[in-house]
C-alpha positions in Angstrom: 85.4 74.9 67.8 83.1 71.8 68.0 84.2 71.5 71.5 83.3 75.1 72.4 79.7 74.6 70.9 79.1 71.3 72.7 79.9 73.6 76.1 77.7 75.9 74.7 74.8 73.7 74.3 74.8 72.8 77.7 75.2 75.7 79.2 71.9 76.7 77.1 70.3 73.9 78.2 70.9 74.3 82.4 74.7 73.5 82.8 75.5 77.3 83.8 78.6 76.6 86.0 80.2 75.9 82.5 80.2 79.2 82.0 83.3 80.2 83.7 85.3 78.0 81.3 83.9 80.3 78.8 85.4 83.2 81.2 88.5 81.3 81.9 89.0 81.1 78.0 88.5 84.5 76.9 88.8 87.1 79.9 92.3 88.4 78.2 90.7 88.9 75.1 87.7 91.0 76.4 89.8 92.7 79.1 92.3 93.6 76.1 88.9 95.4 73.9 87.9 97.1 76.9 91.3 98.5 78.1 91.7 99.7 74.5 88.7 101.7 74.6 87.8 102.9 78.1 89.2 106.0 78.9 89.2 105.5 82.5 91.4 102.1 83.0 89.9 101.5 87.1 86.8 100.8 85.1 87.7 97.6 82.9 87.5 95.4 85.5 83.7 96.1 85.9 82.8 96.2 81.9 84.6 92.9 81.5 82.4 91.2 83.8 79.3 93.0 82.8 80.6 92.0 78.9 80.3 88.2 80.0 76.9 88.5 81.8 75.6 90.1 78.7 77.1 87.6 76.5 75.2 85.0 78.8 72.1 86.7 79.0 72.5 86.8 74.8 74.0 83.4 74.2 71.1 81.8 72.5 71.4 84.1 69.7 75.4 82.6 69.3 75.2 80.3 66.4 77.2 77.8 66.7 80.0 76.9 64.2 81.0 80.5 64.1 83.3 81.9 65.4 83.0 82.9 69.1 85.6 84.8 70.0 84.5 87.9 67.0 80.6 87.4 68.6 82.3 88.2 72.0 84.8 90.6 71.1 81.9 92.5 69.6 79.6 92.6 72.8 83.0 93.6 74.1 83.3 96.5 71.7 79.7 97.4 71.9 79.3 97.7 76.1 83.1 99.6 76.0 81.7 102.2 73.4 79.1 102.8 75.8 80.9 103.6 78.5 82.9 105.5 77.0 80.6 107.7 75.5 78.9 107.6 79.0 82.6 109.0 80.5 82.5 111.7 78.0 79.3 112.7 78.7 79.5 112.7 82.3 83.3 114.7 81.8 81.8 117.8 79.6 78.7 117.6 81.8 81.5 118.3 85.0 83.9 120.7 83.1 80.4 123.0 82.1 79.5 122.9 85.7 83.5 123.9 86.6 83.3 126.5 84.6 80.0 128.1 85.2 80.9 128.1 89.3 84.1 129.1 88.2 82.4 132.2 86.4 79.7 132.5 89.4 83.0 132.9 91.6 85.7 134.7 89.8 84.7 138.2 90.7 84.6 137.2 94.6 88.1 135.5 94.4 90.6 138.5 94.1 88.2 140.2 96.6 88.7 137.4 99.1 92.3 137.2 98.4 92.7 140.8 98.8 90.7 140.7 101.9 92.9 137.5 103.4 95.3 138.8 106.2 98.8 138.6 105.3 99.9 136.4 108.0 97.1 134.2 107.2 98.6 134.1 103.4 102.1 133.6 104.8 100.4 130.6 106.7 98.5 128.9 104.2 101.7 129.0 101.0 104.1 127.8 104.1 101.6 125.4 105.2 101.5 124.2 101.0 105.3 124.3 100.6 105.5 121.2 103.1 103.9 119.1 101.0 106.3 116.9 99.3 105.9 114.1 96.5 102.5 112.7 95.2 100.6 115.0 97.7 102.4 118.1 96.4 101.8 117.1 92.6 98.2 116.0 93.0 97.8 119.5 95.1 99.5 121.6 92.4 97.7 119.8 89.7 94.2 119.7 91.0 94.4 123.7 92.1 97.0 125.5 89.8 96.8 123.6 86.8 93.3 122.4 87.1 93.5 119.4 86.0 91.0 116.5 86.3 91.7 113.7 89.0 91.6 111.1 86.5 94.1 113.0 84.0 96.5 113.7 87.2 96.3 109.6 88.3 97.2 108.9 84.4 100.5 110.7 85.0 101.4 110.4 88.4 100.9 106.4 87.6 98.5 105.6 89.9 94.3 105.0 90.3 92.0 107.5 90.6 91.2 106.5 93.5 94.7 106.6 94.9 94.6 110.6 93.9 91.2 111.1 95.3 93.1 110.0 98.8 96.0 111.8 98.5 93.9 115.3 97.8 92.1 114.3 100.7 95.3 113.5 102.7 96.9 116.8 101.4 93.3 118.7 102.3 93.4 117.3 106.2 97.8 117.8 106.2 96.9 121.6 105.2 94.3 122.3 107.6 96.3 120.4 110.5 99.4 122.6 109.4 97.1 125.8 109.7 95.5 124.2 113.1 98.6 124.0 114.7 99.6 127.9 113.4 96.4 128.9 115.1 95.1 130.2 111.5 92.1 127.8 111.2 89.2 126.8 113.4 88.2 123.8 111.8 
């Protein structure tokens, strides 16, 4: 511990390329706080480096002899409970807006699939049914089950950002699918 506050001394007094020893030393142990708490796991990466340039920007009110690791675990807590309240937030702010475009277009939906030319129909579930693997679940997820991105890459075992592509891949396969049938203009 002595040793740790004589780095921490000099880093407080100009030596900041110290620092990263502090990183080196406790990355685990902050990445571990914020992957416990973040619901959304692409995110730890970023919170545990914006936990350690917090801690920097607040290491003069460390007091050294105590114990570092609980003072950093707690910034670590502290910016992870944020964002996840943050991620909440921004997820009941996206399923009300869902739902009240979902309500807005309801009523126009059966018209529309009413009004959809049979071939077309016949197209577009043929065009759907060649979808196979990841692009089928994401597509089947997203559309039928309505379920978020995030909660679809949780299961299928991959990022969000890998779904995000793959709905996009499956979006561009379906249109080129209906392209080639004649059924689509775009």
């Amino acid at each position: 511990m002595e040793e740790l506050d004589k780095i921490i001394d000099l880093i407080r007094s100009g030596k900041i390329d110290l620092y990263s020893k502090i990183v080196d030393a406790y990355e685990g142990q902050v990445r571990a706080v914020v992957a416990s708490m973040v619901p959304d796991s692409s995110q730890v990466p970023d919170i545990t480096q914006q936990v350690f340039i917090i801690a920097y920007q607040r290491l003069a009110t460390y007091k050294p002899g105590t114990f570092f690791a609980a003072w950093l675990r707690s910034i670590a807590r502290n910016v992870a409970q944020n964002e996840r309240r943050r991620w909440y937030r921004r997820r009941e702010m996206e399923d009300g807006f869902k739902a009240e475009v979902a309500d807005q277009l309801e009523p126009h939906i059966d018209q529309a699939i009413e009004e959809m030319p049979e071939e077309l129909f016949k197209n577009l579930t043929d065009c759907l049914s060649r979808l196979q693997g990841k692009s089928r679940d994401v597509m089947e997820g997203f559309y039928y089950k309505k379920q978020h991105l995030n909660d679809l890459a949780g299961l299928l075992q991959i990022s969000s950002n890998s779904a995000k592509v793959i709905l996009h891949r499956a979006r561009q396969a379906i249109g080129s699918c209906l392209l080639k049938k004649g059924r689509c203009n775009v």
